[in-house]
C-alpha positions as CSV (number, residue, x, y, z in Angstrom):
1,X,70.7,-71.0,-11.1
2,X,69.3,-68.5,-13.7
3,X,71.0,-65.7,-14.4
4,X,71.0,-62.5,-16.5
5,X,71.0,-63.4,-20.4
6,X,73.7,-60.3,-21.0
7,X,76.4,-61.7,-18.7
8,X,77.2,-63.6,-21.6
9,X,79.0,-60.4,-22.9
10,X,79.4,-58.1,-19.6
11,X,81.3,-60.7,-18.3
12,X,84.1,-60.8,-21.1
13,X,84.2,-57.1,-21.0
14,X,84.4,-56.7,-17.6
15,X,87.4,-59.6,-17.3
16,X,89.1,-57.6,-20.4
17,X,88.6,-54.0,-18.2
18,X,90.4,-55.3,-15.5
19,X,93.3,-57.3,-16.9
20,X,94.1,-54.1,-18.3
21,X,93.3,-55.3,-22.0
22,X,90.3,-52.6,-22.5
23,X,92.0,-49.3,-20.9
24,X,90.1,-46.2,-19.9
25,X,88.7,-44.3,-23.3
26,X,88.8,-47.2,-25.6
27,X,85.6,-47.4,-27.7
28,X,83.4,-50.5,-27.0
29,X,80.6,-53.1,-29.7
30,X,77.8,-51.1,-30.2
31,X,74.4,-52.7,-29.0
32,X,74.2,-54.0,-32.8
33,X,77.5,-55.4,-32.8
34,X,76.9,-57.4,-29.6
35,X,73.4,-58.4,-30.8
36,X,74.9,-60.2,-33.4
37,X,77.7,-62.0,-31.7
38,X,75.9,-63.1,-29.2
39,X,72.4,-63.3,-30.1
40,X,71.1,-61.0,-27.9
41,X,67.6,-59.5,-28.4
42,X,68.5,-55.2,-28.0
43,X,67.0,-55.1,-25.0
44,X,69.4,-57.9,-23.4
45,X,72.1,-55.6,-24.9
46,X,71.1,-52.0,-23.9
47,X,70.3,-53.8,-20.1
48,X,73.9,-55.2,-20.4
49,X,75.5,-52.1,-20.8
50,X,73.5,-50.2,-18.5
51,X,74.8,-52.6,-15.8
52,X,78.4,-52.0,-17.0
53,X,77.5,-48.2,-16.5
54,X,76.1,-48.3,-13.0
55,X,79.1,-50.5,-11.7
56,X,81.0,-47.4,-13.1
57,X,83.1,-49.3,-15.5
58,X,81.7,-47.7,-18.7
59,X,80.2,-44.5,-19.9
60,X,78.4,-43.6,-22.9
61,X,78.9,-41.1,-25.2
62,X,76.1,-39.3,-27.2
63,X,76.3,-39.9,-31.1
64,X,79.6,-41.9,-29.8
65,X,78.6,-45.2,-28.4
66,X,80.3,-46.7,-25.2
67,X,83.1,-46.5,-23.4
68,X,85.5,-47.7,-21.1
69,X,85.2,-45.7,-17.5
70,X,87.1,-47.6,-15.4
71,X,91.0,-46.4,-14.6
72,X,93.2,-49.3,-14.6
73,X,95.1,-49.7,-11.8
74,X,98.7,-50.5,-12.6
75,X,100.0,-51.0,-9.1
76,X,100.4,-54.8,-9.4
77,X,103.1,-55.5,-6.6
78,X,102.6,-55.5,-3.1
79,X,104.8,-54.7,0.1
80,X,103.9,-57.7,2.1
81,X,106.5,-59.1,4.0
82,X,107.1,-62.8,3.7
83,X,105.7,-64.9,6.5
84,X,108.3,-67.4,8.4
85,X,106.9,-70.7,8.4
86,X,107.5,-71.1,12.6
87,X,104.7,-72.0,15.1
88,X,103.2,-68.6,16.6
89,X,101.7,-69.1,20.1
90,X,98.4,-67.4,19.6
91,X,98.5,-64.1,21.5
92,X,95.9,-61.9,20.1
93,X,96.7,-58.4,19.9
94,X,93.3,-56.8,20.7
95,X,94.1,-53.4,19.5
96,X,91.2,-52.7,17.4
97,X,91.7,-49.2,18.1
98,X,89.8,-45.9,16.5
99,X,87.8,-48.0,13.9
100,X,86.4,-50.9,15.5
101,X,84.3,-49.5,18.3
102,X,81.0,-50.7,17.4
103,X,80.9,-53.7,19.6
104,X,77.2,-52.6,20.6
105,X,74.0,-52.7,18.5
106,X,73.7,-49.7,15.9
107,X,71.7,-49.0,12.6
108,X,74.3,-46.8,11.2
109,X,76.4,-48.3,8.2
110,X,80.0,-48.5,8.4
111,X,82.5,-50.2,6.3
112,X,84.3,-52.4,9.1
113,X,81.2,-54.5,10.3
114,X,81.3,-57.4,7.7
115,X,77.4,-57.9,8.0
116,X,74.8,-57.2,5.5
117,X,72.7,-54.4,6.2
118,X,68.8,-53.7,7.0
119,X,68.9,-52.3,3.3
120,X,70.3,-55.8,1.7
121,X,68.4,-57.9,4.1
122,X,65.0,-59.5,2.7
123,X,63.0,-58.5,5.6
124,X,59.8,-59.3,4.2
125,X,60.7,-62.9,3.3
126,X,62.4,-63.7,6.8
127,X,59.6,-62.2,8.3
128,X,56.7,-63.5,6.8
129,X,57.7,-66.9,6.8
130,X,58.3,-66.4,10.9
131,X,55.0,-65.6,11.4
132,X,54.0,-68.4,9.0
133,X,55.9,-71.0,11.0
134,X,54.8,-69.3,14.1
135,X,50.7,-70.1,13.2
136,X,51.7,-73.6,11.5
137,X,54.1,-75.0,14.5
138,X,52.4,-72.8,17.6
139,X,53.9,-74.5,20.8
140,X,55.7,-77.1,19.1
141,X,58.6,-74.5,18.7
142,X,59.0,-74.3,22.4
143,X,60.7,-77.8,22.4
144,X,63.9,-79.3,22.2
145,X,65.0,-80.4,18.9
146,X,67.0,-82.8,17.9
147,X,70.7,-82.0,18.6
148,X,72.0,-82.8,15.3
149,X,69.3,-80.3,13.8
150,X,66.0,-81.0,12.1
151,X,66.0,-83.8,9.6
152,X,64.4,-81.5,6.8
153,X,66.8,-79.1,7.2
154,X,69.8,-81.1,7.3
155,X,68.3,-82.7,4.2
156,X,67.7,-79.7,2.2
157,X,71.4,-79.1,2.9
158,X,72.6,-81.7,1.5
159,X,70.7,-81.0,-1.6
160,X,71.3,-77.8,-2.1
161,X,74.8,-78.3,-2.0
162,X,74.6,-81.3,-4.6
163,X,73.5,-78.2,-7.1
164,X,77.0,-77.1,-7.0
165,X,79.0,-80.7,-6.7
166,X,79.5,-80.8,-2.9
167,X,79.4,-84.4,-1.9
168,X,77.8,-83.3,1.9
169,X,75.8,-86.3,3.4
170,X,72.7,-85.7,5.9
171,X,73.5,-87.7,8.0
172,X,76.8,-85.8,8.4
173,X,75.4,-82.2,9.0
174,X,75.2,-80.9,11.9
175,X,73.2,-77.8,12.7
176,X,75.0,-74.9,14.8
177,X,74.3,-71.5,16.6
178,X,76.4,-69.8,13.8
179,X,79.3,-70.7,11.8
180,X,81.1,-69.5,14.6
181,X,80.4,-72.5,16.6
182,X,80.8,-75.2,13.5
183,X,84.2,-73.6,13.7
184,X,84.8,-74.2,17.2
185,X,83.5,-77.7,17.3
186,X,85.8,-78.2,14.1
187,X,89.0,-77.4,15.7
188,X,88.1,-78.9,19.1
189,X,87.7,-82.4,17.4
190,X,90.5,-82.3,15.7
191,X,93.2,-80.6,17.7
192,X,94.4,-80.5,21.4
193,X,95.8,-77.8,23.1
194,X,99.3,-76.8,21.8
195,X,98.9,-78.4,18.4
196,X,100.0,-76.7,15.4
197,X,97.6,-75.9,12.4
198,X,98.1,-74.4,9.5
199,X,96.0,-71.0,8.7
200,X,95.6,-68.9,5.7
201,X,97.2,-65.5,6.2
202,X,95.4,-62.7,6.5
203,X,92.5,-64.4,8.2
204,X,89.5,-63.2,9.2
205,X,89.9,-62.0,13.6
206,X,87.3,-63.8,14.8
207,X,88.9,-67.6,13.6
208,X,91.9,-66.2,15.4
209,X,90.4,-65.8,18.4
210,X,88.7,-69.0,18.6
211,X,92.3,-70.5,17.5
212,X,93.8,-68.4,20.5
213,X,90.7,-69.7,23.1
214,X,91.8,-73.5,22.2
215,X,95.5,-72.8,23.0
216,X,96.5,-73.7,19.4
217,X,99.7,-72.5,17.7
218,X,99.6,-71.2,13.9
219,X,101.3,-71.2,10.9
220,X,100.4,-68.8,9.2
221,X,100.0,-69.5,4.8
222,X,99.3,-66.7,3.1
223,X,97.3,-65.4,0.7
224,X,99.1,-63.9,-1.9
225,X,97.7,-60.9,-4.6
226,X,99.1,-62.8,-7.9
227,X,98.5,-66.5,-6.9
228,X,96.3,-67.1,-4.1
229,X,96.7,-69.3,-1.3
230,X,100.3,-71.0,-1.6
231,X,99.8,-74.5,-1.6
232,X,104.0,-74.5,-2.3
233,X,104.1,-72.8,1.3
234,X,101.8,-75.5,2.7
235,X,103.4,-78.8,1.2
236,X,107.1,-77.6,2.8
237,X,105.1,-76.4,6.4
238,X,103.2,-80.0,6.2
239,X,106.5,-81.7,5.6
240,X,108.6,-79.9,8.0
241,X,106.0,-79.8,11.2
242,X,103.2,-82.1,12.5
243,X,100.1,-79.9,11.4
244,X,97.0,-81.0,13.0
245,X,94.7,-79.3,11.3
246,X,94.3,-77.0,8.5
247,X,91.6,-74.0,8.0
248,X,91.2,-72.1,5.4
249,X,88.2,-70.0,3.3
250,X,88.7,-71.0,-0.1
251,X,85.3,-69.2,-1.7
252,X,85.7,-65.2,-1.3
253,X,88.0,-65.2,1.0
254,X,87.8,-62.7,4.2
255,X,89.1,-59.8,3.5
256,X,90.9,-60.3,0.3
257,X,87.8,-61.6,-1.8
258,X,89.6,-64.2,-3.7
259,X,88.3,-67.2,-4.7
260,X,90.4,-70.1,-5.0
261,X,90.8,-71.9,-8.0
262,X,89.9,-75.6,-8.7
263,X,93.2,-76.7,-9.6
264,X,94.6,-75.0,-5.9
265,X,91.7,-77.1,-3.9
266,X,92.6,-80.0,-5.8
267,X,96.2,-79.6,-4.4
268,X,95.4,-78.6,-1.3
269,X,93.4,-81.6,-0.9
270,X,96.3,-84.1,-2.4
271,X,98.5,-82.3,0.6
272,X,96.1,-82.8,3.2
273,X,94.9,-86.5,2.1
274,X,99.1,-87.1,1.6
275,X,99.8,-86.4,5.5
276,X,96.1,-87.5,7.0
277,X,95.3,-83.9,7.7
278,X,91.8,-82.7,7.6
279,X,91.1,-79.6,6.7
280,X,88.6,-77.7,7.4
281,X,86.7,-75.1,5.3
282,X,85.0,-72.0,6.3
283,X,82.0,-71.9,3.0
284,X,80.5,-68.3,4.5
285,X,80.4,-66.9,1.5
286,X,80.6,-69.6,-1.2
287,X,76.7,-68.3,-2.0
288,X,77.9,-65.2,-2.7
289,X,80.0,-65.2,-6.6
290,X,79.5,-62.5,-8.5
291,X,80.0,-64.0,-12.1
292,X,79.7,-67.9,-13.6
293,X,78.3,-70.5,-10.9
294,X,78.6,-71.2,-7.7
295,X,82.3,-72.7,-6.9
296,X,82.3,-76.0,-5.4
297,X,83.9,-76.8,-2.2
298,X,86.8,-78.7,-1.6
299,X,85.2,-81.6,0.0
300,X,84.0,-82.3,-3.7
301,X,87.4,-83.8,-3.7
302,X,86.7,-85.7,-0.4
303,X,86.5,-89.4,-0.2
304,X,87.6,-90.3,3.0
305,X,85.9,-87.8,5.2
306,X,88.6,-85.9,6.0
307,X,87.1,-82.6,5.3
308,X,84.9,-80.7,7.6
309,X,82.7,-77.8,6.0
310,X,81.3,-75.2,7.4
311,X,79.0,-72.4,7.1
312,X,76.1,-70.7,7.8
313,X,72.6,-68.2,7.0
314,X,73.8,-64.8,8.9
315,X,75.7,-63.5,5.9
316,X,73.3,-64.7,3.2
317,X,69.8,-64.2,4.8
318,X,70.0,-62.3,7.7
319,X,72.8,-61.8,11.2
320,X,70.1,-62.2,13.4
321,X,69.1,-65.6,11.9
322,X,71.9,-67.4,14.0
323,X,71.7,-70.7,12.5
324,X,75.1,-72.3,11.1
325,X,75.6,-75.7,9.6
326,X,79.1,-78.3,9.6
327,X,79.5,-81.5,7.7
328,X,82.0,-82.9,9.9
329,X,82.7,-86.2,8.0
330,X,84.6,-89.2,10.1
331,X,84.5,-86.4,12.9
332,X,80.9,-86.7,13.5
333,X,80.4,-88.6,16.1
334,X,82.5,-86.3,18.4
335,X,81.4,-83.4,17.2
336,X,77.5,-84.4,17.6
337,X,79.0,-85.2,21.1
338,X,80.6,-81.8,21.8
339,X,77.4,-80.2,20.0
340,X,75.2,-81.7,22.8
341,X,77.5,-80.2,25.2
342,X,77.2,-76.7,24.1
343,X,73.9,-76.5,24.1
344,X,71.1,-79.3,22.5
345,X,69.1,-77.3,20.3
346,X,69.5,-74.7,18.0
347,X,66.5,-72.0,18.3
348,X,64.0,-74.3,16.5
349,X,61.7,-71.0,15.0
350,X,64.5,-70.1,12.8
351,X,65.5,-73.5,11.8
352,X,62.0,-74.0,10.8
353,X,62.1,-70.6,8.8
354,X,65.3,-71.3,7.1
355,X,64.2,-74.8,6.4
356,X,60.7,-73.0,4.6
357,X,62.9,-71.0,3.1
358,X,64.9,-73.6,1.4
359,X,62.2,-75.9,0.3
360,X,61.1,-72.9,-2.1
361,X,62.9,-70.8,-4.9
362,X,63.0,-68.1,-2.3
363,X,66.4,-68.1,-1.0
364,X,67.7,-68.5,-4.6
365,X,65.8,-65.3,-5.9
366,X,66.7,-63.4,-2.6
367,X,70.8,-64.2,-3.9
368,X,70.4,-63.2,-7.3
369,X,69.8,-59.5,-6.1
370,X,71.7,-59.7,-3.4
371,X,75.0,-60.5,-5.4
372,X,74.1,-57.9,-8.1
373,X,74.1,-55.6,-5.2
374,X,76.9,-56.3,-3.7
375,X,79.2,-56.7,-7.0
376,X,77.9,-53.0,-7.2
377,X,78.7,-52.0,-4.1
378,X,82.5,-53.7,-4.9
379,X,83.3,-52.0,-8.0
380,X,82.0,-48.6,-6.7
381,X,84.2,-49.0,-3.5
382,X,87.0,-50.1,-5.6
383,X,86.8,-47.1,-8.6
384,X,86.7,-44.4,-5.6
385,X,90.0,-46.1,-4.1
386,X,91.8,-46.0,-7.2
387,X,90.6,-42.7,-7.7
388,X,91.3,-41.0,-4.6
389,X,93.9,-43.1,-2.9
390,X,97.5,-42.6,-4.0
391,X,98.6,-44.2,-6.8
392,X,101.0,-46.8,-4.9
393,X,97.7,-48.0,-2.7
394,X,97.0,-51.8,-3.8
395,X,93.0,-52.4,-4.0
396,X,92.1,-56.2,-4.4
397,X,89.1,-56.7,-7.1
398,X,86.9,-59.2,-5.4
399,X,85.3,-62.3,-6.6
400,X,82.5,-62.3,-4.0
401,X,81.9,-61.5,-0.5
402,X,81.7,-58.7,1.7
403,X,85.2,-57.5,1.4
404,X,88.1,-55.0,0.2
405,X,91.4,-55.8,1.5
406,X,93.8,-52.5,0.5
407,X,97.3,-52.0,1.0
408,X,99.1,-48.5,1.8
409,X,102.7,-47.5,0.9
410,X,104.6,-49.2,4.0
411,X,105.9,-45.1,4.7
412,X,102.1,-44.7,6.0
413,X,101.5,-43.2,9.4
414,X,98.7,-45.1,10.2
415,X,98.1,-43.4,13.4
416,X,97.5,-40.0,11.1
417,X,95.5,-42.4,8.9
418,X,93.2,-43.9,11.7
419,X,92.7,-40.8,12.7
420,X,91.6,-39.4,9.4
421,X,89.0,-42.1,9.2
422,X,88.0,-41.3,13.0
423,X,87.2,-37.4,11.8
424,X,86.0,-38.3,8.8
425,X,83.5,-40.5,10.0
426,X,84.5,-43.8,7.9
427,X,84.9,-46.7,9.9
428,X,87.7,-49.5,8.6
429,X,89.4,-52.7,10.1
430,X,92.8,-52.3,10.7
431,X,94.7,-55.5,8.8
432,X,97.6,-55.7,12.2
433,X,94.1,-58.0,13.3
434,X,94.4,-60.3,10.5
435,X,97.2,-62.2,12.0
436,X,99.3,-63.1,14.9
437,X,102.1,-61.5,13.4
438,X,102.8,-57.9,12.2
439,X,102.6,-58.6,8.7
440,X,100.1,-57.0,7.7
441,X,100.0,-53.0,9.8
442,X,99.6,-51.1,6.5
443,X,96.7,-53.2,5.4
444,X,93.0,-52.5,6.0
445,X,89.8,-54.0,5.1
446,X,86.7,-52.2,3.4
447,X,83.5,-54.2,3.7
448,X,80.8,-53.3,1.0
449,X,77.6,-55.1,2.5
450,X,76.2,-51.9,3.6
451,X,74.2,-49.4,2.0
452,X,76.9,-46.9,0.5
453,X,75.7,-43.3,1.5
454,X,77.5,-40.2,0.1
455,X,78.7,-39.4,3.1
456,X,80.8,-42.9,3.3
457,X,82.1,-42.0,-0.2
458,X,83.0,-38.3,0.2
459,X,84.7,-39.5,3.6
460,X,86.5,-41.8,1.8
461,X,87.5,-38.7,-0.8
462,X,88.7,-36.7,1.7
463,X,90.9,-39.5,3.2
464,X,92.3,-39.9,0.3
465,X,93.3,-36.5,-0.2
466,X,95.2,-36.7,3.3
467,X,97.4,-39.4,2.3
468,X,98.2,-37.7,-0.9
469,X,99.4,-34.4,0.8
């Protein structure tokens, strides 16, 4: 996919900024300087920089040049307590309390609802190719559909997902009310009730709670700030336990952002492939990278079909387009089976509009903004933390996505600090959600796929200057 000519450079600042190499104040190329490394018309150059200035991680100086704007932060440990590799019986602690009551439909952005919002969404494409498909198809839409999903569709799939190396066969997809679903079908064809599976840790609430409907137990893998997902953890939990199954997000993960490196799906594959385990991979977000090219999935690794992908439109297009998508591998047959029995067809109009959608350079222009906005939303959400959080908060610099995951001092009263938010009118998820266990109560997640108002900011601010008192 094209992208911006002066990410060539903005790109190698921006890693240098936050490995700490470029600190706050040092003195950056001038425009001519780049032009000539690079080869860079000025224009590319002055565009460049004026990126790097609205993500707010340089300034420039008159008669000076540029600058770096961006505070490191230091605070490179984290308080998380180790995770005991023993099977959890999943009782869900539904105490989404003070931040999480938006359960009905509302307009107003908040930082806790990890959806895009009406000011990210391309409303004139999704709509205009509904009413298209509404003159072209008239009553045909009113008809079943296959169960499996429409040919077309499950074909433009599969070759969209060739773009980034993902070996996903047609006549393996299936297509889903959501990724939600693909999830549920995933588990249910590979688990029985009481099996063990192995989960990454923090992981998003609403996998737990389809883990906890199925009756599953969990080991919980985590995530951790310097490495990723431990695939050390994994190998001694496979060995020491029959695992059934094992889900993880390894593009942008929910909440921490992180992408998982090639060498760790590689591994996590051998592990899986070593025991007969499949895995199965939530790929949400794997459209939504803010630098380089799309990551590949791990089923790129996959010869045996022992992976089952999964993903779906409603973060990339639109929530209301519920229309998800799994490449259940050897599992399809009882999936397709299960599929039929939750309901035959998927809403036909919008798997006709996604599948115009596709068939044109549409849905890849609509991602190049959307990303661009988003990584701005990101790094502004991530300077205010580190500016106005205490200094021992822990702020995760995402790779894509929709979210922050932040860490307070463990001394936090996160009653008082819920019900800063509450007064304040900012609206996070508390992390104790992110896990069967208690690992994780001075955590939180910030989602940045709303429109930031100064209001959410300020709020923030103000928080901020509670904890510090």
């Amino acid at each position: 996919m094209k992208e911006y000519r002066y990410r060539v450079f903005t790109d190698a600042i921006e890693d240098n900024i936050m490995k700490g190499v470029l600190k706050y104040g040092d003195k950056l190329p001038t425009a001519r300087q780049i032009k000539e490394e690079y080869r860079l018309s000025i224009s590319s150059v002055q565009s460049g920089y004026d990126y790097l200035i609205h993500k707010g991680l340089v300034k420039s100086l008159p008669r000076f040049g540029y600058i770096v704007n961006y505070q490191y932060n230091k605070t490179s440990s984290s308080h998380q307590s180790d995770l005991k590799a023993i099977p959890r019986d999943s009782v869900f602690r539904k105490n989404i309390v003070l931040t999480s009551q938006q359960r009905q439909h509302t307009e107003v952005t908040a930082l806790n609802a990890a959806v895009p919002s009406d000011f990210l969404i391309p409303q004139k494409l999704v709509l205009r190719t509904m009413q298209q498909v509404i003159r072209e198809k008239g009553a045909a839409l009113l008809r079943y559909y296959p169960t499996t999903g429409k040919d077309e569709l499950r074909e433009l799939i599969s070759k969209y997902s060739a773009q980034h190396h993902s070996k996903l066969k047609q006549e393996e997809i299936i297509i889903t009310d959501g990724a939600l679903q693909a999830l549920y079908i995933a588990l249910s064809v590979t688990t029985e009730p009481n099996d063990i599976i192995a989960v990454e840790s923090p992981c998003v609430f609403s996998v737990l709670e389809v883990i906890a409907n199925l009756k599953l137990r969990t080991i919980e893998i985590p995530v951790r700030n310097d490495i990723g997902f431990d695939t050390d953890y994994l190998d001694n939990v496979c060995q020491k336990n029959s695992i059934k199954a094992i889900l993880v997000t390894p593009n942008f993960h929910n909440p921490t952002g992180k992408l998982m490196s090639n060498k760790t799906k590689e591994e996590l594959y051998h592990i899986a492939s070593s025991h007969d385990i499949p895995i199965i991979e939530n790929d949400i977000y794997g459209d939504l990278y803010f630098s380089g090219t799309r990551p590949s999935n791990i089923s790129s690794y996959d010869h045996n079909g022992l992976v089952i992908t999964v993903s779906s439109f409603s973060k990339s297009l639109a929530p209301g387009l519920r229309l998800g998508w799994m490449s259940a591998g050897r599992y399809f047959s009882a999936a397709e089976r299960l599929k039929f029995s939750l309901g035959r067809s998927v809403s036909p109009l919008h798997q006709e509009v996604v599948a115009k959608i596709l068939s044109t350079s549409s849905y890849t222009r609509h991602l190049r903004s959307f990303r661009h906005q988003l990584e701005l939303n990101a790094i502004k959400l991530v300077n205010h933390f580190n500016q106005f959080f205490p200094s021992d908060t822990f702020t995760t610099i995402p790779a894509g996505g929709y979210s922050l995951w932040i860490e307070l001092n463990p001394e936090t009263d996160m009653i008082s600090f819920y019900k800063a938010c509450k007064r304040f009118g900012v609206s996070f998820t508390p992390g104790n959600i992110f896990s069967f266990t208690n690992a994780y109560d001075h955590f939180f997640r910030a989602v940045f796929s709303n429109h930031l108002t100064s209001e959410n900011l300020e709020g923030i601010k103000k928080i901020g200057s509670v904890l510090s008192s």
